[in-house]
C-alpha angles and dihedrals in degrees: 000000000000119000125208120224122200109233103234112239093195136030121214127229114208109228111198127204134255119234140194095214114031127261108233127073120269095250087055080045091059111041116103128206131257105281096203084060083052091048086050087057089069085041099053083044094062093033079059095055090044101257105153095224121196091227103210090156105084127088086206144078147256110227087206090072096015115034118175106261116280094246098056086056102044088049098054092048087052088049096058093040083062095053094257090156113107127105098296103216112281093253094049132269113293100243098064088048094056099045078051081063096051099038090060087043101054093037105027104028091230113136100199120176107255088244083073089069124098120176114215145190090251125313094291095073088048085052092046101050095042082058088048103040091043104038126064113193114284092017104131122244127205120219134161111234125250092053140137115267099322084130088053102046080042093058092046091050099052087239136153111220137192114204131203112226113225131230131222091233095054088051080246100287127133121260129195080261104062090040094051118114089014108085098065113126090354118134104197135035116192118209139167140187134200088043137249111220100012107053084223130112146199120287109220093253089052097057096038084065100056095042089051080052095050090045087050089049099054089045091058093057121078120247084261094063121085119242139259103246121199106220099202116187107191101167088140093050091115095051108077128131131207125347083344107131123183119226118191120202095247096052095051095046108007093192090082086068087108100049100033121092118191122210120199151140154161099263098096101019093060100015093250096143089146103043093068108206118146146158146212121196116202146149100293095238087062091035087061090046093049096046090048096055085040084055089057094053092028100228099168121149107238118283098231089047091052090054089047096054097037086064081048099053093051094052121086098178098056094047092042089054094045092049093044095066098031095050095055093047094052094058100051088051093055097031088054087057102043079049103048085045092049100048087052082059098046082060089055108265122144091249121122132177137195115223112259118247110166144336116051090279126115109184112212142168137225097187091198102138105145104010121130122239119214085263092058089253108153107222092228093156150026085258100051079054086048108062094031085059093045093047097042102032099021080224103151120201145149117251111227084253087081084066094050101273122141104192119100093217099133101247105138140179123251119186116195093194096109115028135081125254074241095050089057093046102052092048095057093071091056099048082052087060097036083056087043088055095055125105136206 
């Protein structure tokens, strides 16, 4: 059957209104942008004029050195080629949920009912609707700073929040004394490990602290009071290196099943980014609740992707291998960086590192508050260090302002995901230079 089109004589050009309020809510109003997109916009500028920058800035990664398993792609292929492209159900198709059960009950020794499993479009939409199902506006949230995004779903969710500034010596990550005195009357505590931005993670005796606290919390309020929930996003759970073990809230104390939501997925585990396909785990009553407010906005991951992943998540073999070589991969990325930083140090420049532990993070920090540049620039905050270190040692990172801090102390966030072992090497020597340059 042919169709016929008409062939259009005139174009219109749409004309919009001036007005005096703005259009848009105040909570549209409100929400800021992500500030690492607005840092690649400096990096794109100097790519454009052929700078070769080292890009530390991305949570992502390059295919080219980390491309998703083999399995995961043929299976997908296979899936479409099956037809596997209608509308999946809003709470996911049965048989991913089910391989999720396994897969945490094979790897994490936790049984949950099938009714707990929530299949997402990535982690991000399981973030979003714990935050919507769980927070009514003006109800307070509890997060550690630094920390990925909590001021943003905030913000969303209408809610007040009280956050618990981290220290160095605790990898920045929240103890049961920074968090003491803060979750009362608080309804939701987001936490995350391994951590994003830190690439650290919570020994055993630290979470077993805050979840004591929680416990201790919950029992405070009357049965007609609603709960203190942990959101724990643990989407780099599989990606630990050395002694590095990764503890989770319900193992340690099983009773905060209940009040405890998971949030996961494939998209750093296995370098899918781009496949978008997440999870939350919850108390059924809440994981209904949750499904029912992801069918609305339709935030399913893509059928043929779910019964791909579904095929991943059962075989051992094929994750085992990945993860074999990624990992692998992963860690002498990060170990070539906390190296090259620590020996600076050891000569005498004001760099520091923490030890990676998981993630693709190293935290580091250039401690160059008020030092002079050649040009007479006085280095005042993490950004001034930012962009000197982008334009002399073409070193590109993200401050811990991006991750809510405040303080212009010079700890900043660098991701591995997309650059070479070479790439990494050839930058060290420049940012040698960039500190030597440096005067006061």
């Amino acid at each position: 059957m042919n169709f016929e089109v008409e062939e259009l004589t005139e174009v219109t050009k749409p004309t919009f209104a001036t007005r005096d309020v703005p259009p848009v809510s105040r909570m549209a109003q409100g929400l800021i942008g992500s500030e690492i997109l607005k840092i690649a916009a400096d990096i794109r500028a100097m790519v454009a004029e052929g700078h070769a920058i080292c890009n530390l800035t991305v949570g992502d990664f390059n295919p080219k050195y980390f491309p998703i398993p083999r399995e995961l792609r043929k299976s997908i292929e296979a899936a479409l080629d099956a037809g596997e492209t209608n509308y999946p159900p809003s709470d996911g198709m049965l048989q991913l949920r089910k391989a999720v059960k396994n897969f945490y009950e094979r790897r994490l020794g936790l049984d949950y009912p099938i009714e707990s499993f929530i299949i997402t479009a990535g982690a991000r939409p399981a973030i979003y609707a714990t935050y919507t199902t769980l927070i009514e506006e003006g109800d307070k949230v509890v997060y550690p700073i630094p920390s990925w995004n909590n001021n943003h779903y905030c913000h969303l969710s209408r809610a007040t929040y009280d956050t618990a500034v981290c220290r160095a010596e605790d990898a920045f990550l929240p103890t049961r004394e920074t968090l003491a005195g803060k979750l009362q009357d608080a309804k939701l505590l987001s936490l995350c490990s391994p951590l994003n931005p830190g690439g650290t993670a919570f020994s055993r005796e630290a979470l077993e602290g805050i979840c004591d606290l929680v416990i201790d919390e919950n029992d405070r309020r009357d049965s007609g009071e609603r709960p203190l929930f942990i959101m724990y996003d643990q989407v780099y759970w599989m990606l630990t290196f050395g002694d590095t073990v990764h503890y989770n809230p319900v193992s340690l104390r099983p009773e905060l099943a209940s009040n405890t939501i998971f949030v996961d997925g494939i998209s750093k585990a296995f370098a899918a980014t781009g496949v978008r396909v997440g999870w939350a785990v919850a108390a059924p009553d809440v994981a209904h609740r949750m499904s029912n407010i992801l069918g609305h906005i339709g935030a399913w991951a893509p059928r043929a992707e779910q019964v791909a992943t579904a095929a991943l998540l059962l075989n051992d073999d094929a994750i085992d291998g990945y993860h074999a070589t990624m990992i692998g991969e992963i860690e002498a990325r990060l170990n070539l960086l906390y190296n090259g930083i620590h020996d600076l140090r050891e000569e005498g420049f004001s760099v520091d590192a923490i030890p990676p532990m998981g993630a693709i993070y190293l935290t580091a920090q250039f401690n160059l508050i008020g030092r002079k540049t050649r040009s007479g620039i006085i280095l005042n905050t993490n950004e001034a260090i930012r962009k000197y270190l982008l334009e002399e040692a073409r070193l590109a990172l993200v401050p811990f302002q991006a991750f809510g801090s405040e303080e212009n102390t010079g700890w900043f966030r660098l991701s591995v995901g997309a650059v070479s072992m070479e790439e990494i090497e050839g930058m060290l020597p420049r940012l040698r230079l960039a500190l030597e340059q440096l005067k006061g």
